[in-house]
N, CA and C atoms of all chains as a GROMACS GRO file, in nm:
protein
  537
    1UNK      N    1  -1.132  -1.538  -2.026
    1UNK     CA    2  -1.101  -1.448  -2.138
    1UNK      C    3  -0.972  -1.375  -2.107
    2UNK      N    4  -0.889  -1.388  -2.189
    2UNK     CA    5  -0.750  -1.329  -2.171
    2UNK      C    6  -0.785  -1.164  -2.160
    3UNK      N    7  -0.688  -1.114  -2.013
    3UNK     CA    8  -0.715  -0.963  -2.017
    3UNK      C    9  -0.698  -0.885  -2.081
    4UNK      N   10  -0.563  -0.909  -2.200
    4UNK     CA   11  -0.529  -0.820  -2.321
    4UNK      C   12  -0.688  -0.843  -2.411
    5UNK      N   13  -0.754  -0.875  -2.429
    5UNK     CA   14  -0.884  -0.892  -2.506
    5UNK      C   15  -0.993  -0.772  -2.457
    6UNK      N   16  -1.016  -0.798  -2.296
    6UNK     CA   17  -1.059  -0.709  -2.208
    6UNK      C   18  -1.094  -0.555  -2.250
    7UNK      N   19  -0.936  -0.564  -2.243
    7UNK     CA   20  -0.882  -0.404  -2.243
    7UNK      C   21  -0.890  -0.342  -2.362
    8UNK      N   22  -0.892  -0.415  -2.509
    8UNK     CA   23  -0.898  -0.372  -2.651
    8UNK      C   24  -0.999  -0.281  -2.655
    9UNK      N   25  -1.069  -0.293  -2.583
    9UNK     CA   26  -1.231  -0.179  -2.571
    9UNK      C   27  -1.127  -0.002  -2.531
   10UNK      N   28  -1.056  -0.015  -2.429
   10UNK     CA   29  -1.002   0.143  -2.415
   10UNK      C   30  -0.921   0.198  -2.532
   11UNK      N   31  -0.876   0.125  -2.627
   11UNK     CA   32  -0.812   0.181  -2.714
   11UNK      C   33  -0.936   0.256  -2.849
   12UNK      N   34  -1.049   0.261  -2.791
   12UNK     CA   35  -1.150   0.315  -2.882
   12UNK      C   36  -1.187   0.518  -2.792
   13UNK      N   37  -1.138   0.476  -2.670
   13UNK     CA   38  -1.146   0.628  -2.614
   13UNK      C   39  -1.030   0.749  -2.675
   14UNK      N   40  -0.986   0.692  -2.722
   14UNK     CA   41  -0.878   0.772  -2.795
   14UNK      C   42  -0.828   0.708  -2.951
   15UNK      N   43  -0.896   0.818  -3.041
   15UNK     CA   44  -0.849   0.702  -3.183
   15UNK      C   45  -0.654   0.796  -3.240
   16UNK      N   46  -0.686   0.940  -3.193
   16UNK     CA   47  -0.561   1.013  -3.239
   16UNK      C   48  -0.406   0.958  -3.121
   17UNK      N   49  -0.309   0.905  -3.193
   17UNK     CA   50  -0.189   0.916  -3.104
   17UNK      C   51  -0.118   1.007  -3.139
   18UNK      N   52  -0.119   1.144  -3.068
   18UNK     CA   53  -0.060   1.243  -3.061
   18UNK      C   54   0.114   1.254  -3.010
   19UNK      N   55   0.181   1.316  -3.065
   19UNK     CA   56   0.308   1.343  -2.978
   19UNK      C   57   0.344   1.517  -3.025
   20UNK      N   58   0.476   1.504  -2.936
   20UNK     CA   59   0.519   1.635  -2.905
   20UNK      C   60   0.572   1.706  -3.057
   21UNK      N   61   0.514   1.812  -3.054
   21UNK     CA   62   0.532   1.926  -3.186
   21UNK      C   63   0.648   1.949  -3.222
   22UNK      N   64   0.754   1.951  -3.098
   22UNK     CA   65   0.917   1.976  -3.120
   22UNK      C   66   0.995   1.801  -3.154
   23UNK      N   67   0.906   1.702  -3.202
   23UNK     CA   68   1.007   1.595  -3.203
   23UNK      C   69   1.014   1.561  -3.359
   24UNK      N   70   1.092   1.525  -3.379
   24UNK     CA   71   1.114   1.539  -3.549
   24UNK      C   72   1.050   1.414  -3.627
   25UNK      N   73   1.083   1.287  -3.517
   25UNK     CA   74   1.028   1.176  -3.598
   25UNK      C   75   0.890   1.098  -3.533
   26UNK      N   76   0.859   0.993  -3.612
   26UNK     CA   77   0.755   0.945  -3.521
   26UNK      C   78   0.785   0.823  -3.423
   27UNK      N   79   0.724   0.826  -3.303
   27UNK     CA   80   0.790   0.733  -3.246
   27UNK      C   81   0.793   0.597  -3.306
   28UNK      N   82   0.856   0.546  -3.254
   28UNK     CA   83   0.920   0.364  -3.343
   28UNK      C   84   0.894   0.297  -3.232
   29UNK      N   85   0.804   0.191  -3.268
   29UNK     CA   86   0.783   0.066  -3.130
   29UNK      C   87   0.898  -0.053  -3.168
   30UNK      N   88   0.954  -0.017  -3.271
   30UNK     CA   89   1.016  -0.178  -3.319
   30UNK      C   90   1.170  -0.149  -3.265
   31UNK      N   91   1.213  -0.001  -3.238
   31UNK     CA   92   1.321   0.017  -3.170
   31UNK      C   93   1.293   0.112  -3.047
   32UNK      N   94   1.322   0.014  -2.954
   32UNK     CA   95   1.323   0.057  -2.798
   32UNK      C   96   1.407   0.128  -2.757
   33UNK      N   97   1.355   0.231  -2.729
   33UNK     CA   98   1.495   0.342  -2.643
   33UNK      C   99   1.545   0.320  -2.541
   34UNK      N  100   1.646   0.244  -2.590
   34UNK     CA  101   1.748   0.170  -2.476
   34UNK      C  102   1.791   0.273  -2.334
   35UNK      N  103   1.804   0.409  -2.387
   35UNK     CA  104   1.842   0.420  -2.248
   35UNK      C  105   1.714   0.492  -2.112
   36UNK      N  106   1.606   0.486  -2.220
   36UNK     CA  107   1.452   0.495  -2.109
   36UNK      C  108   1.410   0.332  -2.045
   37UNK      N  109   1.473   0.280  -2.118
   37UNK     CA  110   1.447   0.127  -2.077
   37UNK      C  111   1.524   0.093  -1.915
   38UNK      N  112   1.687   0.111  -1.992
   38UNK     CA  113   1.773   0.143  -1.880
   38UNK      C  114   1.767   0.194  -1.792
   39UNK      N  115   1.700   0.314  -1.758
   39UNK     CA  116   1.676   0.405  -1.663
   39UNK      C  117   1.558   0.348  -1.577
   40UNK      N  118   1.453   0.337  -1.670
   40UNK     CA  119   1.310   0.227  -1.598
   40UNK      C  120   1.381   0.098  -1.471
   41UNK      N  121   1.465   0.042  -1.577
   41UNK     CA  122   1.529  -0.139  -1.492
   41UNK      C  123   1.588  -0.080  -1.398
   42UNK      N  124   1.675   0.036  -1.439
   42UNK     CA  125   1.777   0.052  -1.298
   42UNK      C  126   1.691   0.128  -1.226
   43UNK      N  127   1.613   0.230  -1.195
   43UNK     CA  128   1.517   0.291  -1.110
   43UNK      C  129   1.492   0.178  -1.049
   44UNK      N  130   1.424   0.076  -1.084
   44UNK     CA  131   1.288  -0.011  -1.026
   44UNK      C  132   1.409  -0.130  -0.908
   45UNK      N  133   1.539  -0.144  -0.999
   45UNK     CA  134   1.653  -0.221  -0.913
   45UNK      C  135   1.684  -0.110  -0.794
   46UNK      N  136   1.716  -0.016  -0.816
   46UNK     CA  137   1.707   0.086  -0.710
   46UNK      C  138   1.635   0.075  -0.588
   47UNK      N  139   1.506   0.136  -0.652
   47UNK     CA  140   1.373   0.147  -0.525
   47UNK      C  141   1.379   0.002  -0.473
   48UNK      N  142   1.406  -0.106  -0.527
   48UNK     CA  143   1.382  -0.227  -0.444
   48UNK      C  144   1.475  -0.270  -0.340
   49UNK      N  145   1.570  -0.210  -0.370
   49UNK     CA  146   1.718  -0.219  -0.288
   49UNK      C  147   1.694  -0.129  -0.151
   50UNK      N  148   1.658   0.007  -0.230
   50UNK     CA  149   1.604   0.129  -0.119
   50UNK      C  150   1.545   0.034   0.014
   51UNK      N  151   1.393  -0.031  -0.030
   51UNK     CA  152   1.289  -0.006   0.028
   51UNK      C  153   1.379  -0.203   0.139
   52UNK      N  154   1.447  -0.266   0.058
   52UNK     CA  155   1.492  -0.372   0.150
   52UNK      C  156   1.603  -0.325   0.269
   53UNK      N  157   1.639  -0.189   0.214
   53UNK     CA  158   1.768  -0.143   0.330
   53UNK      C  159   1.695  -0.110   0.411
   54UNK      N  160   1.575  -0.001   0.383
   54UNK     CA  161   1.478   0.019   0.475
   54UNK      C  162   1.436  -0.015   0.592
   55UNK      N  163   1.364  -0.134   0.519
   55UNK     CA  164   1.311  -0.296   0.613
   55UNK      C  165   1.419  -0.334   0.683
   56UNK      N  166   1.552  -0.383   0.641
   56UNK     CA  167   1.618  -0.451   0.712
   56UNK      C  168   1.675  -0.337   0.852
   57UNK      N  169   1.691  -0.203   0.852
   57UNK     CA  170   1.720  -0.109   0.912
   57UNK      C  171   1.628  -0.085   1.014
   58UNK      N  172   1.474  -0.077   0.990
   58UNK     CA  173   1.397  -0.072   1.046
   58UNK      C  174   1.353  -0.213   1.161
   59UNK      N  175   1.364  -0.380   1.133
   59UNK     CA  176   1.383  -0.443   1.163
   59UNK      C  177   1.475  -0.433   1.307
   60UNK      N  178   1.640  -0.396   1.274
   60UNK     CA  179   1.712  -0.414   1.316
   60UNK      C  180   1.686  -0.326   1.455
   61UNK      N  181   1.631  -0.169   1.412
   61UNK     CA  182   1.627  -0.067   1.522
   61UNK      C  183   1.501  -0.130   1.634
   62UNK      N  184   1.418  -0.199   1.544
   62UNK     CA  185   1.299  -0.222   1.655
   62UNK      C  186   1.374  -0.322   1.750
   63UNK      N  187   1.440  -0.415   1.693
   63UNK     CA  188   1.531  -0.511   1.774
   63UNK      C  189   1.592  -0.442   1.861
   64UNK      N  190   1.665  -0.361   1.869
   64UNK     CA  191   1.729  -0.329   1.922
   64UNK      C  192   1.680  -0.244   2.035
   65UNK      N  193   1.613  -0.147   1.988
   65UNK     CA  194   1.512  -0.066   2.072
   65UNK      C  195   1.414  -0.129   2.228
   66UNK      N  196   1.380  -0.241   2.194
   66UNK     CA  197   1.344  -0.373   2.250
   66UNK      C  198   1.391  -0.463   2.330
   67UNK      N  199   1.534  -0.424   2.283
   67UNK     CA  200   1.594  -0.542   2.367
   67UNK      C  201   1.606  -0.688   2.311
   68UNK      N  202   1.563  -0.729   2.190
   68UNK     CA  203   1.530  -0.846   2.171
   68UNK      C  204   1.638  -0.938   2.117
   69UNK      N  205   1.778  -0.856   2.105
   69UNK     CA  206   1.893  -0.931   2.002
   69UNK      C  207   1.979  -0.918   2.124
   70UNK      N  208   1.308   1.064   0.949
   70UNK     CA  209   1.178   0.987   0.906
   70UNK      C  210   1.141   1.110   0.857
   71UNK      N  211   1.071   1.140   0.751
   71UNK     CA  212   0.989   1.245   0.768
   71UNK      C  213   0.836   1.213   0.817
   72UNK      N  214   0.794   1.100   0.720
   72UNK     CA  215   0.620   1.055   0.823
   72UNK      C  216   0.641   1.057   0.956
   73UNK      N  217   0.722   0.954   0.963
   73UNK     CA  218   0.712   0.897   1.176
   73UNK      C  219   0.818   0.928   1.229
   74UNK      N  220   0.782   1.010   1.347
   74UNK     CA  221   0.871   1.090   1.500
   74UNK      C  222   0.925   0.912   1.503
   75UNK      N  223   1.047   0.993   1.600
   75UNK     CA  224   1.153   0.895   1.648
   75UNK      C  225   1.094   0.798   1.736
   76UNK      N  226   0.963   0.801   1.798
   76UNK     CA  227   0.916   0.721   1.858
   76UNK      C  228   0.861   0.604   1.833
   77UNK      N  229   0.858   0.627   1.679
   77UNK     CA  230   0.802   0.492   1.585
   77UNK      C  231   0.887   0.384   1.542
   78UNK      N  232   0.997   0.442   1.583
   78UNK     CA  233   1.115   0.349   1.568
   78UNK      C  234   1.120   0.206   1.638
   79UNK      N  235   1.024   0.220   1.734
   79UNK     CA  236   1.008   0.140   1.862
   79UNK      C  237   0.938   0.020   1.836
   80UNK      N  238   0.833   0.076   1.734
   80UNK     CA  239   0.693  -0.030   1.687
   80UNK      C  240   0.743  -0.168   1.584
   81UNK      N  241   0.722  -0.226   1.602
   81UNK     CA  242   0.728  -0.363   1.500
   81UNK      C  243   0.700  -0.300   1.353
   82UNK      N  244   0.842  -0.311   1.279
   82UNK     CA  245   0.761  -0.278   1.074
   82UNK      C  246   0.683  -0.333   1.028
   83UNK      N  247   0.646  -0.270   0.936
   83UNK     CA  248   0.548  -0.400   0.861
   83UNK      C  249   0.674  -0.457   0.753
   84UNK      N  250   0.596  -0.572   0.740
   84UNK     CA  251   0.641  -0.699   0.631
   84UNK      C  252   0.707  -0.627   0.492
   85UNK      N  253   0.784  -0.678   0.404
   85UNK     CA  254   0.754  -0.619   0.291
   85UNK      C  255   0.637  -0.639   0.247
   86UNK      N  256   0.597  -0.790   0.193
   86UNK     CA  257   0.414  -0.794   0.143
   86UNK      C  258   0.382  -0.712   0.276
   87UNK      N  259   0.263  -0.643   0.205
   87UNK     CA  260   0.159  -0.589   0.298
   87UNK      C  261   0.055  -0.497   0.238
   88UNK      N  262  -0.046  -0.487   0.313
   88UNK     CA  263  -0.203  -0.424   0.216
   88UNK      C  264  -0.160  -0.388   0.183
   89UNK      N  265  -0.105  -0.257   0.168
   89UNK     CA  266  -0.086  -0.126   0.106
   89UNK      C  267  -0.011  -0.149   0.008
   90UNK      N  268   0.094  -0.214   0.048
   90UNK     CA  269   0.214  -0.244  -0.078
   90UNK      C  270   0.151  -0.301  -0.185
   91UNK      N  271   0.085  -0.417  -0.131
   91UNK     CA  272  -0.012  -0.490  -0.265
   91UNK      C  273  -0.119  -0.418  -0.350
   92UNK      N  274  -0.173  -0.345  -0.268
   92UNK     CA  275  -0.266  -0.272  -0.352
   92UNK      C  276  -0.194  -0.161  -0.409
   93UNK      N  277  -0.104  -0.072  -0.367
   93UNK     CA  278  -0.079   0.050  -0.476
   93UNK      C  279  -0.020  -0.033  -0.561
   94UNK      N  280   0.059  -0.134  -0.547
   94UNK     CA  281   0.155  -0.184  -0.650
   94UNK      C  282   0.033  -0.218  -0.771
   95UNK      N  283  -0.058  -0.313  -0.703
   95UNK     CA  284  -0.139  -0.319  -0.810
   95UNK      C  285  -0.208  -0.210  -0.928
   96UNK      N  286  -0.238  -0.091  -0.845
   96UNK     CA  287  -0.285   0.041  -0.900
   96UNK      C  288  -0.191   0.057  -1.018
   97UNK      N  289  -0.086   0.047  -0.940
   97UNK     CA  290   0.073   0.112  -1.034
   97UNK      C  291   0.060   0.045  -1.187
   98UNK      N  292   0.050  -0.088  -1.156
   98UNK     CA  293   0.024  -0.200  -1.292
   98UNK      C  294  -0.104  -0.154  -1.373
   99UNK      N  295  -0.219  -0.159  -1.314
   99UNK     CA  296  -0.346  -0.112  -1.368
   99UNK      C  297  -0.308  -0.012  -1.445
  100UNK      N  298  -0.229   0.164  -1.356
  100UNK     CA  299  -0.167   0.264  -1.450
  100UNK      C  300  -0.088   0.234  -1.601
  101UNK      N  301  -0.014   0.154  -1.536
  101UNK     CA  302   0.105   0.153  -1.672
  101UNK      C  303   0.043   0.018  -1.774
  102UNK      N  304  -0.043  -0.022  -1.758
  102UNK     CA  305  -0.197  -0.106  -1.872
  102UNK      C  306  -0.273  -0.045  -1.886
  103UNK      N  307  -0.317   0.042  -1.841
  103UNK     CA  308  -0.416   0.138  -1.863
  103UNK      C  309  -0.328   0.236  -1.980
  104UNK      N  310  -0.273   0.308  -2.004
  104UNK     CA  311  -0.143   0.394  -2.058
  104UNK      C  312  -0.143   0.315  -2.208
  105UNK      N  313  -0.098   0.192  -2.156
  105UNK     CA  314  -0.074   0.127  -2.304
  105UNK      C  315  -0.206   0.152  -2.361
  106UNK      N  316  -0.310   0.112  -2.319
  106UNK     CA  317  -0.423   0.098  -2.378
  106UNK      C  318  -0.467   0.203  -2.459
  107UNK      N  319  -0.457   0.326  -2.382
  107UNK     CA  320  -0.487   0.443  -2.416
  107UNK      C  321  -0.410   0.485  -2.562
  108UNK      N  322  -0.255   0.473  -2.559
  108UNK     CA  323  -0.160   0.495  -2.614
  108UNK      C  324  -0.217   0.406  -2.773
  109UNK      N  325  -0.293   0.298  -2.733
  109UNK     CA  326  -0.324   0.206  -2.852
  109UNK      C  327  -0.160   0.156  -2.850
  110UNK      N  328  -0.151   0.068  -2.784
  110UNK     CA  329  -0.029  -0.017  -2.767
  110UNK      C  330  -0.091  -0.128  -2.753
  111UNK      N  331  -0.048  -0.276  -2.786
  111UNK     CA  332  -0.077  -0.378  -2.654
  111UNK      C  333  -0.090  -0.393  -2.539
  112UNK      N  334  -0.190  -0.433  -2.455
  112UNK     CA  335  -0.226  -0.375  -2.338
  112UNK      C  336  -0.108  -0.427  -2.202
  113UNK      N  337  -0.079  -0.575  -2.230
  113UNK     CA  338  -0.023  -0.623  -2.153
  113UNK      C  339   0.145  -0.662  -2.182
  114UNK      N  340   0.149  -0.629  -2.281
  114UNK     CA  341   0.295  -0.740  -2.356
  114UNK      C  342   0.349  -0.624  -2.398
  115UNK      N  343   0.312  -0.505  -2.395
  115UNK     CA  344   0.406  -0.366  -2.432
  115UNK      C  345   0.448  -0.298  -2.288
  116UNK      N  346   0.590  -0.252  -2.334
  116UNK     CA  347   0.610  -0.159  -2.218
  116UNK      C  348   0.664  -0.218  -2.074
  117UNK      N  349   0.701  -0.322  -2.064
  117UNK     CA  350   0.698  -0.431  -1.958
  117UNK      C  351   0.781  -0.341  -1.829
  118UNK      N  352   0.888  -0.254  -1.936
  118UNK     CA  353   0.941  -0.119  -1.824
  118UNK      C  354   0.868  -0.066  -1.737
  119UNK      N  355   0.780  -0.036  -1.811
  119UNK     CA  356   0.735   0.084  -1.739
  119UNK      C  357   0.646  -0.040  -1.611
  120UNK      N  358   0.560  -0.122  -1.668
  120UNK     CA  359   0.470  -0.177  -1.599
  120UNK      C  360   0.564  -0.229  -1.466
  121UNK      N  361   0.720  -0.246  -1.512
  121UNK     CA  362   0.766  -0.313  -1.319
  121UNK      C  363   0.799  -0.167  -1.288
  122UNK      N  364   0.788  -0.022  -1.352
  122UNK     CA  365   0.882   0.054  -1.277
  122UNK      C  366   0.724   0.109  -1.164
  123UNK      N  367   0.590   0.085  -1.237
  123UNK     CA  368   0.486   0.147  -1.171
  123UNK      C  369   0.475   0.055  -1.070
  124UNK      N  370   0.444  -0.077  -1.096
  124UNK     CA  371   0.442  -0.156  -0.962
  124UNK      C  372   0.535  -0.150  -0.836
  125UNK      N  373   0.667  -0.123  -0.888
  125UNK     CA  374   0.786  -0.084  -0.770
  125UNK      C  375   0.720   0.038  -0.682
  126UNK      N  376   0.734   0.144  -0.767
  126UNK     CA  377   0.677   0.272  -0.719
  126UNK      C  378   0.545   0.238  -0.618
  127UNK      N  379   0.451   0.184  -0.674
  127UNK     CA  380   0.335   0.169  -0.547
  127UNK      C  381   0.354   0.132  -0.420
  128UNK      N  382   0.467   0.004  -0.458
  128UNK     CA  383   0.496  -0.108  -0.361
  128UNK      C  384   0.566  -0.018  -0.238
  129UNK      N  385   0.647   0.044  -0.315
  129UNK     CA  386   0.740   0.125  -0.181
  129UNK      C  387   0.662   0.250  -0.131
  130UNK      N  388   0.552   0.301  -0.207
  130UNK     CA  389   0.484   0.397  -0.115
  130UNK      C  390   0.389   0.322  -0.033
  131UNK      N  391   0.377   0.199  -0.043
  131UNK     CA  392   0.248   0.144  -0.009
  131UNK      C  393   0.338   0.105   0.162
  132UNK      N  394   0.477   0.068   0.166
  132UNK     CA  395   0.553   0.018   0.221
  132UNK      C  396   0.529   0.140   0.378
  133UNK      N  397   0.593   0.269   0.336
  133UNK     CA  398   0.577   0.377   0.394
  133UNK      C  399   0.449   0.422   0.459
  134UNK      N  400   0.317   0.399   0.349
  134UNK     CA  401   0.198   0.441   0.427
  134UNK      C  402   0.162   0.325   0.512
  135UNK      N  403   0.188   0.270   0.519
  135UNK     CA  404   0.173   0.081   0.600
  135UNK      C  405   0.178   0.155   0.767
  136UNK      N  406   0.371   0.232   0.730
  136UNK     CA  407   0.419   0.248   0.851
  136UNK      C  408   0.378   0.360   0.950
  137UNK      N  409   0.380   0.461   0.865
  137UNK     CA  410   0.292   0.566   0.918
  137UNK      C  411   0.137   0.485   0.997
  138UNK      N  412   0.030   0.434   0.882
  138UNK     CA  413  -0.103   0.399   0.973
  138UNK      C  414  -0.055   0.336   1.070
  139UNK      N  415   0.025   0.238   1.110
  139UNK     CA  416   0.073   0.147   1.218
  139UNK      C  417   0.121   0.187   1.339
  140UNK      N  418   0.182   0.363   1.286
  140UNK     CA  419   0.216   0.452   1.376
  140UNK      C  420   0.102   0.531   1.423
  141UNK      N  421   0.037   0.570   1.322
  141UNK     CA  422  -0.108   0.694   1.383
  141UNK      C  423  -0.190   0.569   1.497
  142UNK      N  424  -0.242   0.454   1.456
  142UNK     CA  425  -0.304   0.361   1.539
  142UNK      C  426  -0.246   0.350   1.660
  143UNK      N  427  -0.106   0.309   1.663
  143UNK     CA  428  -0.066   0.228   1.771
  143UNK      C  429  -0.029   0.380   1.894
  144UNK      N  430  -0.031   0.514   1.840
  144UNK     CA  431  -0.054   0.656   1.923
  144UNK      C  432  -0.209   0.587   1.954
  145UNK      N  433  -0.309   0.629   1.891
  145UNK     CA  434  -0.436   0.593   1.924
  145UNK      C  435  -0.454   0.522   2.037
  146UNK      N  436  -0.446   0.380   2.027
  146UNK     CA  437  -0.435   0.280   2.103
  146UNK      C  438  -0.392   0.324   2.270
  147UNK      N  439  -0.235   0.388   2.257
  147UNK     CA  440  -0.179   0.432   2.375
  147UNK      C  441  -0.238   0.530   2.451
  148UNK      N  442  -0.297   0.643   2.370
  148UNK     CA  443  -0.371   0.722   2.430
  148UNK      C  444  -0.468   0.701   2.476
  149UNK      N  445  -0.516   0.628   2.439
  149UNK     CA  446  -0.674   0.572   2.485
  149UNK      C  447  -0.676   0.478   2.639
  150UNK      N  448  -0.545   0.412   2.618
  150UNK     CA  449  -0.530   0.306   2.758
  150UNK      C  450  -0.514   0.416   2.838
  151UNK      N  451  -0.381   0.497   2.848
  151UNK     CA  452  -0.350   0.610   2.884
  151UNK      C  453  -0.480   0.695   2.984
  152UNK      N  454  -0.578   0.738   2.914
  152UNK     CA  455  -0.680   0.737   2.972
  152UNK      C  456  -0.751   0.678   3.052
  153UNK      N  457  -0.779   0.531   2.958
  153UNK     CA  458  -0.842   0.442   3.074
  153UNK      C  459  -0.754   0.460   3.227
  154UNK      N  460  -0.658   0.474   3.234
  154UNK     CA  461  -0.563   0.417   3.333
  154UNK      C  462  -0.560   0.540   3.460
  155UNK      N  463  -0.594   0.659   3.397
  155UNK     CA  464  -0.590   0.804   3.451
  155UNK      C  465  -0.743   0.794   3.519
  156UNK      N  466  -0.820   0.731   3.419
  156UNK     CA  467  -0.988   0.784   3.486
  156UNK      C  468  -1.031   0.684   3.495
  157UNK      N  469  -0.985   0.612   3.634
  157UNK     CA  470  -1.088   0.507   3.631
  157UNK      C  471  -1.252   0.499   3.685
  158UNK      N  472  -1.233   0.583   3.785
  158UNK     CA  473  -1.382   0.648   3.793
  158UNK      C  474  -1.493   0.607   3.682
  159UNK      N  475  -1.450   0.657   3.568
  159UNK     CA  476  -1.528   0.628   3.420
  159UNK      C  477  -1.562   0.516   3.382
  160UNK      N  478  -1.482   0.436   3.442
  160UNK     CA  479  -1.444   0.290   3.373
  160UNK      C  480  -1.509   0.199   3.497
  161UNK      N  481  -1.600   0.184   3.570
  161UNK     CA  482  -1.576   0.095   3.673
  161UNK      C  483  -1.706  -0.046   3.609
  162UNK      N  484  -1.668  -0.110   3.673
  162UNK     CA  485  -1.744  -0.245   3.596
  162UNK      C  486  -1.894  -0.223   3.684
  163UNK      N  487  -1.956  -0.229   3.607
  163UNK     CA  488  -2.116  -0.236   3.646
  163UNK      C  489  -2.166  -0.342   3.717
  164UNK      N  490  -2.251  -0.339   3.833
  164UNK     CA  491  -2.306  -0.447   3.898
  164UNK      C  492  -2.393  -0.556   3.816
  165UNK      N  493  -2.373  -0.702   3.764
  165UNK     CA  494  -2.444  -0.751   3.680
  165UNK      C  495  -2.528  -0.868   3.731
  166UNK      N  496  -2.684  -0.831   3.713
  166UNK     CA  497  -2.748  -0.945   3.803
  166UNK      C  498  -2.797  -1.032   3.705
  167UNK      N  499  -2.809  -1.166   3.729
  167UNK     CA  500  -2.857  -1.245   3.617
  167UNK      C  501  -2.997  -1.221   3.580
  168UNK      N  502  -3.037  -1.299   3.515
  168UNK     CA  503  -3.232  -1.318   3.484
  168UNK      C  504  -3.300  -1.354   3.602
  169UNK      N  505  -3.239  -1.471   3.678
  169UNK     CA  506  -3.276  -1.551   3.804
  169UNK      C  507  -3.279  -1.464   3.925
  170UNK      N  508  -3.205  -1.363   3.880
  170UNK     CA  509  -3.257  -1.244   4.027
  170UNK      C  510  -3.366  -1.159   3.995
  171UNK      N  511  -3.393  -1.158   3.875
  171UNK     CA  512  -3.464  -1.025   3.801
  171UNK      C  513  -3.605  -1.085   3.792
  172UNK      N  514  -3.637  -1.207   3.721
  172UNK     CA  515  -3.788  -1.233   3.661
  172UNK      C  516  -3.791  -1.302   3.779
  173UNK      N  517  -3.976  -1.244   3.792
  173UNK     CA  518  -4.080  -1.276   3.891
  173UNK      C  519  -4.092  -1.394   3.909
  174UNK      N  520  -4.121  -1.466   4.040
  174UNK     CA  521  -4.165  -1.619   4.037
  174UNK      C  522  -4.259  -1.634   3.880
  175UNK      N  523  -4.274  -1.774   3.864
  175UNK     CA  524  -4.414  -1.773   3.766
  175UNK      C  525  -4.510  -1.866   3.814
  176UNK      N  526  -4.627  -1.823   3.848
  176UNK     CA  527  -4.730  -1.898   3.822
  176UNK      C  528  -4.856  -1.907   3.705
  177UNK      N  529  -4.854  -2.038   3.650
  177UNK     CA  530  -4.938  -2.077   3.541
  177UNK      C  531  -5.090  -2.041   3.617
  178UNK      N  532  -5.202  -1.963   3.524
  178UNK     CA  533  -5.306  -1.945   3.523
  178UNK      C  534  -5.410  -2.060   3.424
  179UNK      N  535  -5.412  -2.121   3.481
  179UNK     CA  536  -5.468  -2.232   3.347
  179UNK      C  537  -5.650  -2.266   3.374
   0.00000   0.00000   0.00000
């Protein structure tokens, strides 16, 4: 059974979609806010870059620390 | 570091895959499907942003707590030999006699 099927059951715990009192319009799914999108892709390109300098840094010091290079 | 003293520097990293990474990452995904759901969105095919930015996020805390446990253990570990090595008194191997020294001849009563 496909998991999007699954999950159709939680959208009954909440029937109101509420938003913020100060926003003027209602949100639009058919236009994507390009620059929360942007910010999401480049964050996530970020942290992955982060966490490989990391590794490779960490790698390198144990090597080294060790003696092994 | 802020988790691990300079002494952890020493220890082998973990992998990128690794428990931790896999499982928060997974959490992270569950979160940002769970969200849609709630939101009354499509559960899986909406939002695809958010769903890699939560999985990233797990992955790299999962990355960090990996290193830290690998560090609290492998203290553990040291301390403990550490000990052994200080008190051996404590530690001495016990005299071990087999069965063949222990049980009585047998004789059958028949």
């Amino acid at each position: 059974m496909p998991l999007g099927r699954l999950l159709l059951r939680t959208s009954t715990v909440n029937k109101i979609v509420s938003r913020n009192a100060f926003r003027a319009t209602k949100p639009d799914v058919s236009k994507p806010n390009m620059l929360r999108v942007g910010l999401a892709f480049g964050s996530t390109v970020f942290l992955w870059a982060l966490l490989f300098k990391q590794h490779s840094t960490d790698v390198q010091e144990y090597k080294r620390r060790n003696g092994l290079e | 570091m802020g988790l691990v003293p300079e002494e952890a520097k020493g220890l082998p990293p973990p992998g990128i895959v690794n428990r931790n990474s896999v499982w928060l990452g997974l959490l992270g995904w569950a979160n940002a499907v769970l969200h849609n759901s709630v939101n009354r969105r499509p559960a899986l095919k909406a939002g695809v942003h958010r769903q890699v930015l939560s999985i990233t996020i797990g992955w790299f805390i999962g990355y960090h707590l990996t290193k830290y446990e690998k560090y609290k253990y492998a203290k553990l570990d040291r301390d403990m030999s550490e000990y052994i090595r200080h008190h051996p008194n404590e530690f001495q191997q016990k005299e071990r006699k087999t069965f063949a020294e222990i049980v009585e001849p047998f004789h059958a009563i028949r």
